[in-house]
N, C-alpha and C positions, 0 to 999 in steps of 0.2 A: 284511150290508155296509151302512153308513153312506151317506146320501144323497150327501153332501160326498166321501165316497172312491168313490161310484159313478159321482157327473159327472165328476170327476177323471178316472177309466179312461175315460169316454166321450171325451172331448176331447183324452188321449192319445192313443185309437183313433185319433181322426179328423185329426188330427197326422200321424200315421205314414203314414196313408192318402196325404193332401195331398202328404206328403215322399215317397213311392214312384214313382221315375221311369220312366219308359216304355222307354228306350232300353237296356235291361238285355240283358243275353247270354242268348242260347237256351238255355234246358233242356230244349224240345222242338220237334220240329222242325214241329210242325202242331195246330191248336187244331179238326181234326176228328178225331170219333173214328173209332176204325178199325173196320172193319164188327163183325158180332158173331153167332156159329153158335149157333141157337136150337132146344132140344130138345125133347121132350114128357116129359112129369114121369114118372117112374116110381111116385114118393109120391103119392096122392091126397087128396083132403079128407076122405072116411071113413074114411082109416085112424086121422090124426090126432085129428079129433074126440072120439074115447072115450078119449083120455088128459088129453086139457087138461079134457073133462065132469069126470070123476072126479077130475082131480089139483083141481080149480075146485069141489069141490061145497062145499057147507053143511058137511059130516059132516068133512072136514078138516079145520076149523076154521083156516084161514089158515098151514098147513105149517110149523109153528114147536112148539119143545119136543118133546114125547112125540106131539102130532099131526104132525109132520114122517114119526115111526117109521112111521108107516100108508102113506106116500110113497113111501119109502124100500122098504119088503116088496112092496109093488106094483112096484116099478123092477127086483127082485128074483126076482119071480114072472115076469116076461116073461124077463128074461135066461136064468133055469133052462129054460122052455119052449121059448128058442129054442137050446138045451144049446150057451150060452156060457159056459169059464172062468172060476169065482170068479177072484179074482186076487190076494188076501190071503192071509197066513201063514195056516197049517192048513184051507187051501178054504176059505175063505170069502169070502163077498160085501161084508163090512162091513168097512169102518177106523175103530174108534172114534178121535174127535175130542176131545182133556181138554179140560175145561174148569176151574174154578180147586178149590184145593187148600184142605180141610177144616181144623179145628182140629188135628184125627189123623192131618193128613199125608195126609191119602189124595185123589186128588186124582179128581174125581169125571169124567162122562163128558159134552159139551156137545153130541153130535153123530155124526152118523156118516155117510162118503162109503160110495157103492155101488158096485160097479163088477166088469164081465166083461171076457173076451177072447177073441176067436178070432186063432189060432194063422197066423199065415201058412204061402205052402204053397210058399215058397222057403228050403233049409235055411240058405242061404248071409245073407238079410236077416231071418229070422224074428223076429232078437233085434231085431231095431227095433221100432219104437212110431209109430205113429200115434194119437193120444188126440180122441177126441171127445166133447164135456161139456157140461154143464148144469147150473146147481143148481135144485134141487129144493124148499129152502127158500121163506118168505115173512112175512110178517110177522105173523102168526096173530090173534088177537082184542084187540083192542084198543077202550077205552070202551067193551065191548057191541058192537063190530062187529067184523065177520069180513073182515078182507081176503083175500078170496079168489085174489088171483094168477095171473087166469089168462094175463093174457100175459106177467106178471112170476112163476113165471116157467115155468109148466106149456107153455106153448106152446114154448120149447127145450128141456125134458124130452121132448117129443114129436116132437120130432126125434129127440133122441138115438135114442129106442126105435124109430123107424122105419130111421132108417139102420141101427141093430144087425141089424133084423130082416131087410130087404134081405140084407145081407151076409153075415149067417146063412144065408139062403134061399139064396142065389147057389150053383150045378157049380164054377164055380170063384172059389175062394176069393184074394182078394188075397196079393201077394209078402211083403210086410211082416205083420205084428200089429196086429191093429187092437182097440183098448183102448176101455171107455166106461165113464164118470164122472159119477156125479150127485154132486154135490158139495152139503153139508149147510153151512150157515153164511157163505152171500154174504153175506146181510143183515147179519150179524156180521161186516163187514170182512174179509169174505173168509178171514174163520177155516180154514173146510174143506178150498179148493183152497192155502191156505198150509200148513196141515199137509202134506197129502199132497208140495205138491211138496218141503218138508223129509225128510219121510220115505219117498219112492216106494219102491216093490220092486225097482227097480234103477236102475243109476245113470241120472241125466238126461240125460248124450250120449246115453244110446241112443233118444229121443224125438226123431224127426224131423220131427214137425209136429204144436200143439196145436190144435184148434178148440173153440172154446165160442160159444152162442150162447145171446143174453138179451133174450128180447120182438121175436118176429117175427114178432108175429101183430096186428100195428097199423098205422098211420102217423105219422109225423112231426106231432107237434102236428095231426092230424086232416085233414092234407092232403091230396089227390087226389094220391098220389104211390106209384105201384105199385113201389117200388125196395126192395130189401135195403141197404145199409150195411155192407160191409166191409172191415176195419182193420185192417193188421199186416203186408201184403202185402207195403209200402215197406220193408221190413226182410230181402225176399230177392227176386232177380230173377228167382230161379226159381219162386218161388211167382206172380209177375204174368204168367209165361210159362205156367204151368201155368190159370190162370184163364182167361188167352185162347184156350187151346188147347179148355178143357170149354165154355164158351160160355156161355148162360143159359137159365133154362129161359124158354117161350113162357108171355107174360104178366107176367114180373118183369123187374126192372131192375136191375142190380149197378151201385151207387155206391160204386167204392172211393176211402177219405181215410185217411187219417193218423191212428196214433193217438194221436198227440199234437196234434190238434185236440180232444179231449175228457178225455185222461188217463186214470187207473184207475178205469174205472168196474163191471168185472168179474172174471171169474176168471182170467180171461186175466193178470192184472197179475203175480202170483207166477213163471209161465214167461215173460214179458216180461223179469222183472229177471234171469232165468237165462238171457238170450238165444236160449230156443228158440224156431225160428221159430212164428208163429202166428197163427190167422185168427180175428177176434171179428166174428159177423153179427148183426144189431142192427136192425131199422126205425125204431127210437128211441122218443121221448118223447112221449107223448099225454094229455091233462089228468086220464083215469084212473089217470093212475103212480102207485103206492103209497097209494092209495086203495078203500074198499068198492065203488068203481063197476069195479075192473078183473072183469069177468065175462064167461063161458063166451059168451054171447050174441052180446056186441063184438066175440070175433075175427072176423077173415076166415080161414077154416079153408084154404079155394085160396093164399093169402101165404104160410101155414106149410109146405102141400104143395110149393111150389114151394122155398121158400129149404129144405127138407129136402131135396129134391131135388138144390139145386145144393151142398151140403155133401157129399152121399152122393159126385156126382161128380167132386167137385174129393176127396175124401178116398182114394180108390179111385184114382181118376189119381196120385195122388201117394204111395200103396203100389205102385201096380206099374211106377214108373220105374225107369231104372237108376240117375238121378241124384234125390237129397235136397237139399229145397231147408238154405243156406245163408246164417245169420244174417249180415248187415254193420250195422256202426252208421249207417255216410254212406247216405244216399238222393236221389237226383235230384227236384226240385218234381214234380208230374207235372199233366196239366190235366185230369185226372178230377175231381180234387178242387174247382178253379175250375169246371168243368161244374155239380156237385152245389149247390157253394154259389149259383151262377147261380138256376139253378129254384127252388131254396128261396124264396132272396128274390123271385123274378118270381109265385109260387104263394101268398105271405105278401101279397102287396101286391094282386094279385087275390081275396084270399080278405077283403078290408078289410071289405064288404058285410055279412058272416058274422062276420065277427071283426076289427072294429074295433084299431087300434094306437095306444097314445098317441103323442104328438111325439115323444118320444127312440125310441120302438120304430120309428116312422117313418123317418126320418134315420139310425140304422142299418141299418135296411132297404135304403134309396134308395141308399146309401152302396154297399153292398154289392152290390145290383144292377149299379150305375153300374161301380165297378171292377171287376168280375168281367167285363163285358161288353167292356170295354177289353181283357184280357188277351187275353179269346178271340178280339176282331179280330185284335187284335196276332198271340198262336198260339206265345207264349213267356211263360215266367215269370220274376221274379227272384228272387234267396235271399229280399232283403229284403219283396217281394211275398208270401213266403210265407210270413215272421214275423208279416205282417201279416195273412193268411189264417187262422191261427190264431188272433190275439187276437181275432180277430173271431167265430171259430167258437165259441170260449168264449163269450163277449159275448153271442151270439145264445141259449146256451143259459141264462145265467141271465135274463135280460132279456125273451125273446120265448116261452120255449118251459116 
């Protein structure tokens, strides 16, 4: 982006800002949050660890091309041991992925999703689907270095395998089907989870909730900020009823926004356009993203145990209801989101010492602090406040983070 069209955005931000008026109509009725039932993780940090080590080593070579396939049989080998469900035409564990077509027409293979299933143990719900995912991919060697991936994105592959493995373990088995996905080809624009959901094993009504989860083994640009990130929720009331119902585990924090403060930044994007509902967890953007510095070392292994934790439980609560949550386009502001952005900028501006801001990162910052603080006296939002919540949530991410 162009300096001249980057001040530009800035001074419409700040525009909109100035023009957002205080006296606007309740979209909720109170700017405190509501208490919050806090649990002890089931997932711990040694279970996780030997997957992000392995999926993160040298010998992988950054999880991309033909070193992806060594990923992918590893994703593959646990699923059989924990006697999961291929889930593919003629048992199998693999969907090959085309990729583009030869001289001879033949069109050759770019890829391959992995995925099992265990059977729910209600005859009446078993054909539904609960999906829970990850890709597996990453950006493999590039100039002589190996990006290694490990929170992009071996630390939500390590989820997936641990919730399988739960649920596998478990006397009693959830109502619904519960499906898992390592998906081959984010990095490619989401190639992998666009294929499958073009060509799933059955039709996509029968998918009543997708989760994926990409880099939850960090913090936000390197903040003191022990919270998860999760997005999608706003797209069914049942899904934020069911969130408050599982609670959080002790030591994490669920920050749920919009995701359309950030757009399609995962796999989540292809069942988003098919309106299934769905849940993308996320800690965010940390200055090793897509870089040889993302390693095994950096994560915090207790983040991952926890946010796998509270997927295992919100994924389980939401197989064994009687009610499926239900996609709406309309969503009500909500002041989670004003919370989140609050701390961000109050943790950016204390963190100046450490991590200096220039003037323009400043003054969005201040900006943002200043308004967010306003709403939450107030304890209502308005549409327009939350147009402007957005632009800014962008803003912040090309700009600061």
């Amino acid at each position: 982006m162009g300096r001249r069209k980057f001040l530009r955005w800035i001074c419409s931000l700040l525009l909109l800002i100035s023009a957002c008026g205080i006296g606007a109509k309740a979209d909720e009725p109170s700017a405190k949050p509501a208490p919050v039932t806090k649990f002890d993780s089931p997932i711990v940090a040694d279970r996780v660890r030997p997957h992000i080590e392995f999926l993160a080593a040298e010998e992988l070579r950054g999880r991309s091309g033909k070193d992806a396939r060594k990923a992918a049989r590893y994703i593959r080998q646990h699923f059989e041991q924990w006697k999961l469900n291929p889930l593919f035409e003629g048992g199998s564990f693999f969907q090959d992925v085309p990729g583009r077509t030869d001289s001879n027409g033949k069109r050759s293979v770019a890829g391959q999703n992995v995925a099992g299933w265990i059977p729910g143990s209600d005859p009446q719900l078993r054909d539904e689907f609960i999906i829970v995912s990850a890709h597996y991919d990453h950006l493999g060697v590039r100039n002589g270095k190996i990006y290694r991936g490990a929170d992009d994105n071996a630390s939500g592959v390590s989820m997936m395998l641990e919730v399988a493995r739960e649920i596998s373990h478990s006397k009693v088995k959830p109502r619904r089907s519960i499906v898992f996905i390592g998906f081959d080809l984010e990095e490619r624009m989401l190639w992998g989870s666009r294929w499958f959901a073009a060509h799933p094993p059955w039709p996509m009504e029968q998918v009543k909730l997708f989760i994926t989860a990409d880099m939850i083994g960090r913090s936000l640009g390197n903040l003191p900020l022990p919270a998860v990130f999760v997005l999608g929720s706003e797209h069914s009331s049942k899904l934020v009823e069911s969130m408050r119902q599982v609670g959080e585990p002790k030591g994490l924090e669920v920050a749920r926004l919009g995701i359309d403060l950030i757009g399609t930044r995962s796999d989540y994007g292809p069942f988003r356009d098919r309106k299934v509902p769905f849940l993308f967890f996320s800690t965010g953007e940390h200055p090793d993203y897509h870089s040889p510095r993302d390693l095994p070392e950096r994560i915090d292994y207790e983040k991952v145990a926890r946010v796998s934790s509270l997927v295992l439980k919100i994924c389980t609560a939401v197989a064994n209801d009687d009610e499926t949550p239900v996609w709406t386009d309309e969503f009500t502001p909500n002041l989670d989101e004003v919370r989140t952005l609050n701390r961000i900028a109050t943790l950016l501006l204390e963190a100046e010492q450490k991590r200096p801001l220039t003037d323009i990162q400043r003054l969005i910052v201040t900006q943002a602090k200043h308004k967010t603080q306003q709403i939450l006296e107030r304890g209502t939002m308005s549409a327009s406040e939350r147009t402007w919540l957005t632009r800014l949530s962008q803003l912040l991410l090309l700009s600061v983070f």
